[in-house]
N, C-alpha and C positions, 0 to 999 in steps of 0.2 A: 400435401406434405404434412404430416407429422412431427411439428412443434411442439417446444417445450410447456408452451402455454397450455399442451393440451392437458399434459402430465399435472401441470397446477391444478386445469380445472378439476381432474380427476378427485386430485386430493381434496380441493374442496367441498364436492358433490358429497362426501366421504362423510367431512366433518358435520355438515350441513346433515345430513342423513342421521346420523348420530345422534347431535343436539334434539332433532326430531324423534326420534324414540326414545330421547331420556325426556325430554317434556311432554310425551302419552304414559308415563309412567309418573302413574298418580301414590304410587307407594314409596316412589324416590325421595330421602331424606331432605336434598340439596336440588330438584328437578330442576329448579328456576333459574339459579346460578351455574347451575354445571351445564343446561343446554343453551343457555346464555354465552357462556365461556367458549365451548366447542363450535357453536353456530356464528358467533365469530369472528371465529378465528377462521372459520373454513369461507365467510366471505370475503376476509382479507385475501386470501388464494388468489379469487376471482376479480378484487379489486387489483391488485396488484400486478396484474397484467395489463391492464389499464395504465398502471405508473409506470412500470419499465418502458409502455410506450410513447412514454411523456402525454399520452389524452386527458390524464386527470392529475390532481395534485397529492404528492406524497405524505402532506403534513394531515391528512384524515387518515392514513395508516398508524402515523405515532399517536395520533387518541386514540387510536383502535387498540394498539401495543398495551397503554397507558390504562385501559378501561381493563383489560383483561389482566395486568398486573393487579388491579384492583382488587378485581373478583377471586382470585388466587389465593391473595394476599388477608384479604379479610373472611376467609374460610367458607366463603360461597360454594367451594367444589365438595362435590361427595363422589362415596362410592355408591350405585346402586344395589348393588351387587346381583346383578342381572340373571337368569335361569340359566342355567350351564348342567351339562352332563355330572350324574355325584363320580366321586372316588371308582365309587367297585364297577359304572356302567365304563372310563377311563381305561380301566384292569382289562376289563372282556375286550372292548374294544381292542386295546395292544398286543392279546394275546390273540385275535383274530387276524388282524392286518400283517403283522408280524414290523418288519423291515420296508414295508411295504409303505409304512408314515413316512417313510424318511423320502419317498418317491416328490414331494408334493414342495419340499423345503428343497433339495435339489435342483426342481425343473426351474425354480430361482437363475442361480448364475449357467445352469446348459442355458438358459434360452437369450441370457444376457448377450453370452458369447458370441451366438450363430447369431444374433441382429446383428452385434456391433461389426460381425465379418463378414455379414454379408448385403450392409447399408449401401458401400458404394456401389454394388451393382443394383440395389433396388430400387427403380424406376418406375415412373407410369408419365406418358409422354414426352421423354427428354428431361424430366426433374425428377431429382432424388425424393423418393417415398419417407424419408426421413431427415429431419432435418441437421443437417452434416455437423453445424454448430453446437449440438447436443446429442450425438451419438446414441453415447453412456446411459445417461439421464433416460431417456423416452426406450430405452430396450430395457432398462433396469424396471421401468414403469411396465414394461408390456410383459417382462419376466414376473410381475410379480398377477399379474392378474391371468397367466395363465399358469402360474401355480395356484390361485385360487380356483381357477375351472378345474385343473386336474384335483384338487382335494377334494371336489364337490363327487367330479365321477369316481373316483374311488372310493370313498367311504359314504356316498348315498346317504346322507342324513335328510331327514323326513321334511326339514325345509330347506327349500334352495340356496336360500341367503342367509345359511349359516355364518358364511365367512364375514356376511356386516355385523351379524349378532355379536360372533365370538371378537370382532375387531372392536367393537363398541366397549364389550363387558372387558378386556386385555385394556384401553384405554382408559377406561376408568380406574380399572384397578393401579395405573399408572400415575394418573393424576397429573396436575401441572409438569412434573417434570417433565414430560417426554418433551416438554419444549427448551430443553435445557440444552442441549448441542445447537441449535438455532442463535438460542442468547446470548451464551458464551463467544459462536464465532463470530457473532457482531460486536462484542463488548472489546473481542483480542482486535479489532478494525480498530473502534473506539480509540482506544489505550493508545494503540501505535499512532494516529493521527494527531490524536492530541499531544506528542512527546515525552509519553513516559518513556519510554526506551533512554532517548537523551539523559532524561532525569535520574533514572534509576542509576545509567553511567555514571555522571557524575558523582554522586553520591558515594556508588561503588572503589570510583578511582581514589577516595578521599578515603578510605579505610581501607583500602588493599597496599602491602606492604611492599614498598619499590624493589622493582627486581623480581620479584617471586611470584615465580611460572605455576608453581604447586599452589600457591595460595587463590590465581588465578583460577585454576585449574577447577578449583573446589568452587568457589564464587560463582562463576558461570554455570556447572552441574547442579550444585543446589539452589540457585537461582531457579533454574529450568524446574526442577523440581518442584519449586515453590510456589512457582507461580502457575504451572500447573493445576496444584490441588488447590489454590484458589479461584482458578478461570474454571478447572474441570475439562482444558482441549490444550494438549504440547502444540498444538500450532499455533494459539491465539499468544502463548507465552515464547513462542523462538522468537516471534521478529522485535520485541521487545528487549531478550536476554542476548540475543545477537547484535542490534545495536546498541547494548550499552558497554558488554564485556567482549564477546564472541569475537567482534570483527577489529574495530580498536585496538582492546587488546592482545586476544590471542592469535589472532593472524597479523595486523600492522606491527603489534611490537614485539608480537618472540615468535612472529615465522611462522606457527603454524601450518600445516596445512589444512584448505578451508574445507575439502571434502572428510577428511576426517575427524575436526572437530566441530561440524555441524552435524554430521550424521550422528557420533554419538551424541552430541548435546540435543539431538530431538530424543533419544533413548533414554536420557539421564529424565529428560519431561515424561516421557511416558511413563515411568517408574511412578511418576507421581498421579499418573491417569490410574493405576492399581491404590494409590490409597485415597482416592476421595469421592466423597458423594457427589461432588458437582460436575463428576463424569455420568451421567444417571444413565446415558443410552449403555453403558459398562459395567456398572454398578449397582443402580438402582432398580431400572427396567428387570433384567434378570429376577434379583428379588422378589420381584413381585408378579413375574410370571409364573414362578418356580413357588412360592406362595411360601416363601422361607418365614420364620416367628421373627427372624430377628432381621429388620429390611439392611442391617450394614454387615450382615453373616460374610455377602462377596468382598467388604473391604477388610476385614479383621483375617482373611483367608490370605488375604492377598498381600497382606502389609508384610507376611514373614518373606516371601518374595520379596518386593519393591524396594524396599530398604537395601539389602544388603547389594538388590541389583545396582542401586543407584553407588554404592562404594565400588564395585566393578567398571563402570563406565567412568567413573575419578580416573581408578588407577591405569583403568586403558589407552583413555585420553593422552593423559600425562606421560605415557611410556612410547605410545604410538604417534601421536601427530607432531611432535617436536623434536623426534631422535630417529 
């Protein structure tokens, strides 16, 4: 059977490989720290399978966490800037392939699909070939390494393990963030456990003026918003802005209803995933795939949307879920 553990290891063999060619690259700025940082991280992968299955103790991943904030954090990370194809060989290449690049980013979710539809019959002795509790997860793993096969046979480049190359030199040029959806959705765990939610209610309830649904209204959206381009993920900030406004008081005390002013009040959050950096797999990553001069170009683009969307979801709210 085909476990999720297996999808981990995958990813750490990844990171591990990586740290590895950036520490034989003796002309790397930062070699020490950056293969130190990516190497790991990618043995946490492999330890952490280990801890899900209670064999080992959890509290040597938080110095692991703790070590690579470090490194992050005191400018240990570089960029190599690893050998890549220039501009004009880019050109030939897309005016050769044609439509035909797009074959390789596709075989992505076809092949997600046809796993996940066709796990429960996939067998080999009476046990499912896949493991039923991660569907998703281990097709979405097996979608993306056979879009790395297919990009390999279609465009022939002269090493095989182009796709570690070019994943390595993409991750660098990404840098600590790419672990920022990671940190985030544990920090929005964080927040909710420890009772900010409570917190923030009350506080809330102490400056919103009695009776007033519109004032509500606004409090809980820019709430959601807010807390958003703080966290960087509308999920880590709903169960937060839901128990302090959301449920209390837009559905216990003026009726709401709950599927309508949740659904838009994750929309009012996402407004705020358009203007912030601490969305980086949305904002940032891009940037720096696309090699933009200015790495906040996607949120300055974005902010003439999100804004006005977030006064749309106000006045939707307000006219739809209570009349």
């Amino acid at each position: 059977m085909i476990k999720v553990e297996a999808v981990f290891w995958l990813i750490g063999i990844l990171f591990v490989a990586w740290a590895f060619l950036i520490a034989r690259e003796t002309t790397h700025p930062k070699r020490w720290g950056s293969s130190a940082f990516w190497g790991l991280l990618g043995l946490c992968f492999f330890y952490g399978t280990w801890v899900q299955a209670k064999t080992a103790p959890a509290w040597i991943l938080g110095i692991a966490v703790l070590v690579l904030v470090a490194l992050a954090s005191t400018g240990m990370l570089g960029d190599g800037k690893s050998k890549t194809t220039s501009v004009e060989k880019r050109t030939e290449f897309a005016a050769k392939f044609g439509n035909k690049l797009f074959i390789p980013a596709l075989t992505i979710p076809v092949v997600t699909v046809v796993v996940v539809l066709l796990a429960p019959v996939l067998a080999i002795g009476g046990k499912p070939l896949i493991d039923p509790a991660n569907t998703t997860l281990v097709a979405l793993a097996i979608g993306a390494v056979a879009a790395a096969v297919v990009a390999v046979l279609i465009l022939r480049p002269k090493q095989k393990l182009a796709p570690v190359f070019e994943g390595r030199r993409i991750l660098e040029s990404i840098g600590w963030a790419a672990l920022l959806p990671q940190m985030l959705s544990t920090l929005g765990i964080l927040f909710t456990k420890a009772g900010v939610g409570t917190a923030v209610g009350i506080l809330a309830k102490g400056v919103l003026p009695a009776g007033s649904l519109l004032a509500a209204v606004v409090v809980y959206c820019v709430g959601m918003f807010l807390f958003t381009v703080l966290m960087g993920n509308g999920f880590a900030a709903f169960p937060i802005m839901t128990a302090a406004i959301g449920w209390p008081v837009l559905v216990q005390t003026f009726h709401g209803n709950p599927a309508i002013v949740f659904a838009i009040g994750m929309l009012a959050g996402f407004c705020g995933t358009l203007c912030t950096p601490m969305a980086a797999n949305f904002n940032l990553v891009p940037a720096a795939l696309l090699e933009m001069k200015n790495k906040y170009g996607v949120i300055k683009a974005q902010m003439a949307t999100g804004v006005p969307l977030l006064g749309a979801n106000i006045v939707l709210m307000y006219f739809l879920a209570f009349h």
